[in-house]
N, C-alpha and C positions, 0 to 999 in steps of 0.2 A: 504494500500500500504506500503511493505516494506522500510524504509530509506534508504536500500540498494540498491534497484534496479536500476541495470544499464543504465549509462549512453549513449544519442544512440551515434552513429558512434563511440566508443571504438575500441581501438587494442583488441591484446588478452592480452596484459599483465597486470594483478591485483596487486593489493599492497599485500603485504606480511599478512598473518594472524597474527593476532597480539597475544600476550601471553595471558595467563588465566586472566581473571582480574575480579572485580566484574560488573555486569549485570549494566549497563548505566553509564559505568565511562567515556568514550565518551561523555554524557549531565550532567556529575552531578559534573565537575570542569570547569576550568575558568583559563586564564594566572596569572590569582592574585594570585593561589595554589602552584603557582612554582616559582612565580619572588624574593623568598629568601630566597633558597635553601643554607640549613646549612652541614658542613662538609669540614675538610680540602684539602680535594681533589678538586680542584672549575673546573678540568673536565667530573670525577666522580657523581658529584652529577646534574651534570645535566640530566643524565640518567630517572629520572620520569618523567621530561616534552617527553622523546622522548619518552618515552612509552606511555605516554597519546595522542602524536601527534600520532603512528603509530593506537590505539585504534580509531582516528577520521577518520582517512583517512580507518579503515577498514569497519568503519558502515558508508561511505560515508558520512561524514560530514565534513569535512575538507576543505573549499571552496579556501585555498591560495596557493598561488606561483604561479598559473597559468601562461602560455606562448602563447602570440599572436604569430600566424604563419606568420601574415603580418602586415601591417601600423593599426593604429586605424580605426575601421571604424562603422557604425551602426550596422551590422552584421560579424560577425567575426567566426574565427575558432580559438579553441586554445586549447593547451595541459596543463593536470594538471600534478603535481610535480610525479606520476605514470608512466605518460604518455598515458594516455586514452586522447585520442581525445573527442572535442566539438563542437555542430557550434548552431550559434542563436544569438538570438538581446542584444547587448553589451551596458549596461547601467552602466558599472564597469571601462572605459578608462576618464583620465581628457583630454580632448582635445577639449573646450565648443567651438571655432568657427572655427572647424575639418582643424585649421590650418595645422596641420602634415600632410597632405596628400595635403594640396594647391601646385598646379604646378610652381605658385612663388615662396614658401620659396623652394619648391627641387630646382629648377631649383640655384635659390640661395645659396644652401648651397652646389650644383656642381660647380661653380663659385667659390665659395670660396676655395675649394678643388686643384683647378687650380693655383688660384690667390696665395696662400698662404701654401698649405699644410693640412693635415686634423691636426694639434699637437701645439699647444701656445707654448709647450717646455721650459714652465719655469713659475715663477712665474709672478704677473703684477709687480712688483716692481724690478724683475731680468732679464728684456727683453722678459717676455711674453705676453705685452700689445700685440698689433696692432692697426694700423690707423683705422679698423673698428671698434677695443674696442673703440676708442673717438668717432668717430660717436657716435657710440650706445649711448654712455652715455650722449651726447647735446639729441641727440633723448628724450632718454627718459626724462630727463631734460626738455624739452617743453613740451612733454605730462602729463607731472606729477606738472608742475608750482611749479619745487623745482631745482635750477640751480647746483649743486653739488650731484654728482652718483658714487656710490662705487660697482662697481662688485662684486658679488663672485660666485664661481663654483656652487653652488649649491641655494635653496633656504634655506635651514637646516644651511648651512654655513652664511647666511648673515643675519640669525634670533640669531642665537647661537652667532657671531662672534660682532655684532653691542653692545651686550650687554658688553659680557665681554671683549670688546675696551674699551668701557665709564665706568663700574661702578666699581668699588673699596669696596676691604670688608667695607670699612666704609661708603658706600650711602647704601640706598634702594633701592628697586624692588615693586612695587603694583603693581601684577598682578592678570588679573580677571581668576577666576577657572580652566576655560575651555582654557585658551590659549593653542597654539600648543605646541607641544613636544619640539621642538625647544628653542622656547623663555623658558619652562620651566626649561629646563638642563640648558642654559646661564644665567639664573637668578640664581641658586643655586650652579652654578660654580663661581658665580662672586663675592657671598655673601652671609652670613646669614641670612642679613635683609630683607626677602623677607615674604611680603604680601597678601595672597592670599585670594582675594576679591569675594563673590558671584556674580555669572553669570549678565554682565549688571546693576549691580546694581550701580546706580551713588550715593547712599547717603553712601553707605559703602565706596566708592572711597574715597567722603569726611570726612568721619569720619573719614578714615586709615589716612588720608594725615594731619588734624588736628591732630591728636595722636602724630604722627610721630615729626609733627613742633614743637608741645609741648615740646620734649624735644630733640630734634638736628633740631638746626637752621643752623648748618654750612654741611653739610653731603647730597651730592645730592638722589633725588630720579625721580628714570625713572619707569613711570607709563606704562602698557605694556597691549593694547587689539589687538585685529584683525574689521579687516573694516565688514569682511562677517565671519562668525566661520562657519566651516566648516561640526559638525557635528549636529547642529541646526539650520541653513541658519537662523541663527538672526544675528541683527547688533547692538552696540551704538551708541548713539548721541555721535556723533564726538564732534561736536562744545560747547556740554557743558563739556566735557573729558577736551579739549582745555583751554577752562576756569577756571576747575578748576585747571589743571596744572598751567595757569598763575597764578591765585588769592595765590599759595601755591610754591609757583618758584619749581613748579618741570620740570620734560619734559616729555613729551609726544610721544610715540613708537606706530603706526599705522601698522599693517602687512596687507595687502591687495593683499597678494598669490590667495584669490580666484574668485575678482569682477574686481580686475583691467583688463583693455582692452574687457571684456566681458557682464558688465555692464554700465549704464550711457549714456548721449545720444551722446558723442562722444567714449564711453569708458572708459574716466576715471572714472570707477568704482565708487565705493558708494561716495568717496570721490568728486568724481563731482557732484553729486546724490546730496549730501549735503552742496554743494556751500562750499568745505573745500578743495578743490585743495590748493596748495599753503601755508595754515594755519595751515596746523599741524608741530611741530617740527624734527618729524624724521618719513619716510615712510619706510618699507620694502616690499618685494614682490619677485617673483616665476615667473621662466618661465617657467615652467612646468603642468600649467593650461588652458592657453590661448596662450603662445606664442611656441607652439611645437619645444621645447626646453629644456634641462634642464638649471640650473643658478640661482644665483637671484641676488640681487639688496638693495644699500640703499641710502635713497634720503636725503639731509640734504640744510636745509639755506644756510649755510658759507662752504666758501671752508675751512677752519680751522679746521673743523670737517671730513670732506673728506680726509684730509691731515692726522689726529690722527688716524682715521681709518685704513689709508693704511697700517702703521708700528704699528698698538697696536693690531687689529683684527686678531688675531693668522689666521682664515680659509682664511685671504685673502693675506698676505705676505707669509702663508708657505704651499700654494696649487698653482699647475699651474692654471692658466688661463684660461678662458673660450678660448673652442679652435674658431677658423675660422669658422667652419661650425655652432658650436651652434651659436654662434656672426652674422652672418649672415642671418642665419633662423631667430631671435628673430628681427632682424633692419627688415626683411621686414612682417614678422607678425604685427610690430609694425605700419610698414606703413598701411597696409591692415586693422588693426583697426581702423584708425583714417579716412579712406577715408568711401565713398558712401557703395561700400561692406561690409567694416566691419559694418554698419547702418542696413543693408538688413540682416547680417547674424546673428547680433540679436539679430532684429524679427522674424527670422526664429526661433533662439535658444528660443524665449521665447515661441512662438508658440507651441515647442514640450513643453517644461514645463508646460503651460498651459494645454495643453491636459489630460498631466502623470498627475498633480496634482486636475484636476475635475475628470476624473476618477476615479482614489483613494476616494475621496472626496465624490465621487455619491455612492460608494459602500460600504461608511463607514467605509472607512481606513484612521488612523490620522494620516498626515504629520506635521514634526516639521516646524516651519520659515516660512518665507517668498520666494513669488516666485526667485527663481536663479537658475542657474546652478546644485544646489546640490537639490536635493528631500528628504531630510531623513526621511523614515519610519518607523512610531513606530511599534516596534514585543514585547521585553521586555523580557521574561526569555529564555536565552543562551538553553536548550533544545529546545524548541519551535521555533529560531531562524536560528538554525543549519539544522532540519527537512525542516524548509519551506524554506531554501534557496539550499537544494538539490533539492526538488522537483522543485522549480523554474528551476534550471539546467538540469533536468529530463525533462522540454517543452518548453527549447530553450530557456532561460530568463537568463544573463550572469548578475550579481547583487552584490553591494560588502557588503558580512557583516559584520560589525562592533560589534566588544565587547569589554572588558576588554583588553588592558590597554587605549583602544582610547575613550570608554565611561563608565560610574559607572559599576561594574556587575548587574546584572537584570533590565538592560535599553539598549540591542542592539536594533539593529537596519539592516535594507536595507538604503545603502548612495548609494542611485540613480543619475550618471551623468550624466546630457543628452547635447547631441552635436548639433550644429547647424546641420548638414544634418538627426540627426533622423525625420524621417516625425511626425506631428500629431499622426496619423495611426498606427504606429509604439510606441508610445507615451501609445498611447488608450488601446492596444493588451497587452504592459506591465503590465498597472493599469489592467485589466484584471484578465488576471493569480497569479498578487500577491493575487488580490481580492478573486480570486476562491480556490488559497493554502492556507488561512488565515480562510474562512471561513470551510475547507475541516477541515482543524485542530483543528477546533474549535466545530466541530461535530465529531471528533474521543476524542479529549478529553471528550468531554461527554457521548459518547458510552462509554467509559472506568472506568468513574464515575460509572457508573449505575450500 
């Protein structure tokens, strides 16, 4: 089967033929061949990466920008950056307790539209709080068992912004490898001193932070993991992170964008999971995973730290306001997590994971992590990656691949999302077809061998 072959329900419009180039330059680069791009021109020399974009998009491998036609949902229809039409089971939307579509947070966030206007219109420090932005924030405040919350527009802005409020070129950063993009840019914006630690490894934690005290004992350092990682659904032990920040006076930076409100047996994510509510020094987190929303958040002890925040965190004094509607949506998402529903919805949501991850599983395809929200499936070399997730798209399976710069090169992957309303069944039919394109490829590379 050709990589090309058309996708069903397409318009007539095709992407443009792309120029002469050599025969698999489409699978034989990577975003790492172009991210430093030399030449005085810096909008000039961007020109090889579009040429390598327009070569993926002509051998049908180019799986991004895509455009939902409507709300998130298990099944979807949606347009690529061509404009060929798609429709099939959508396992590529973050929306784990398919809050974006609840008839509360809409009904909600028309309400607030009413009440308030759809526009913050200004910064939170220059009159574009609102009385629902303090709600939210006691909200989240009890659900998070951390009394002091710092909004910010985005989750990018409150992982970026949290940092470089607090650290000064002369503290430290230990962060582990894999942290988000986010905390990574605000660690090397805020500093040079920055540590980059193997994946969950607690004894290099320790050994950085001993080094470190060895010779600046005055000079802070803010240690920086995530609760759930996103592209290996593994976690650390919070609680010994915890302690060794105590034992070394450092502090501790918790991002929990992707288990908060959709893990735990009220929701609070792994943090509750791990009897650590409360106990870490500083949380952050995303509404744009579980609370169908964009936004994010930072949780701290002391109002002192909430107060340094507001005026030192460049994305939260010099960006408007999370507007009415998003503020709105996330207070009653938030409610909906914590009640009987959000209980019920998941065990729905793990239900489907359980499904998608024994399937996989039966058919002998290895998932990274631990069961949650995210599924990610090992594929491994960027050609092989690029093929099975068109073909995926070729029988109605919407799936996001992941490569370079979000994981090493030659370790993509399928980062499978699955929602509270995917069925089981729906779950089962996934594992499936990845099962059937993996093994499909894996007997055309050996016809090819021979």
């Amino acid at each position: 089967m050709s990589s090309a072959t058309a996708l069903p329900n397409h318009s007539d419009k095709r992407a443009a033929p792309a120029p002469a180039l050599p025969q698999g330059y489409a699978f034989t680069h990577s975003v790492a061949d172009f991210a430093k791009p030399r030449g005085r021109d810096l909008l000039a020399r961007v020109r090889d990466y579009a040429v390598w974009r327009e070569a993926r998009i002509h051998a049908d491998v180019w799986p991004y920008a895509k455009s939902l036609t409507a709300a998130p949902a298990p099944v979807v229809e949606i347009l690529d950056d061509t404009g060929r039409s798609f429709s099939g089971l959508n396992f590529a939307s973050q929306d784990y307790l398919s809050l974006s579509t609840h008839p509360d947070v809409c009904d909600a966030a028309k309400e607030a539209i009413d009440a308030f206007g759809p526009h913050s219109a200004g910064s939170p420090v220059l009159l574009g709080a609102s009385t629902l932005a303090g709600a939210l924030e006691r909200e989240l405040a009890d659900a998070l068992d951390a009394p002091h919350i710092t909004l910010f527009p985005t989750g990018w802005a409150a992982g970026f912004g949290v940092i470089t409020g607090l650290v000064r070129p002369y503290d430290h950063v230990v962060l582990d490898q894999f942290a988000h993009a986010c905390l990574q840019s605000g660690a090397y914006a805020a500093t040079r001193n920055v540590h980059r630690t193997p994946h969950l490894d607690l004894d290099a934690v320790e050994h950085t932070l001993r080094a470190i005290r060895s010779t600046d004992t005055q000079g802070g350092i803010l240690v920086v993991t995530e609760s759930l990682f996103s592209m290996d659904a593994d976690t650390p032990d919070l609680a010994a992170l915890q302690a060794l920040c105590d034992a070394f006076e450092a502090t501790l930076l918790v991002d929990v964008a992707h288990d908060f409100g959709a893990l735990g047996p009220t929701g609070g994510g792994l943090l509750e999971a791990q009897g650590m509510l409360g106990r870490v020094d500083l949380v952050i987190g995303s509404f744009s995973k579980t609370f169908a929303s964009n936004g994010g958040f930072v949780a701290a002890r002391t109002a002192e730290v909430k107060q340094y925040l507001m005026y030192y965190a460049g994305p939260h004094i010099f960006s408007n306001a999370l507007s009415p509607i998003q503020i709105a949506s996330v207070r009653t998402a938030l409610r909906i997590v914590r009640s009987d529903e959000g209980a019920r919805l998941r065990r729905d949501l793990a239900a489907a994971v359980e499904a998608l991850r024994d399937g996989l599983a039966d058919r002998g395809v290895r998932c990274f992590g631990d069961p949650c929200p995210l599924v990610p499936v090992a594929i491994g070399a960027e050609r092989t990656a690029r093929l099975a997730a068109s073909r995926a798209a070729e029988r109605g399976l919407l799936t996001n691949l992941v490569e370079f710069p979000a994981v090493p090169v030659g370790r993509s992957r399928f980062r499978m999302q699955v929602m509270a309303r995917h069925t089981p069944e729906q779950a089962a039919h996934a594992a499936t077809l990845i099962a059937d394109i993996l093994t499909e490829m894996e007997s055309d590379a050996s016809e090819a061998a021979a």
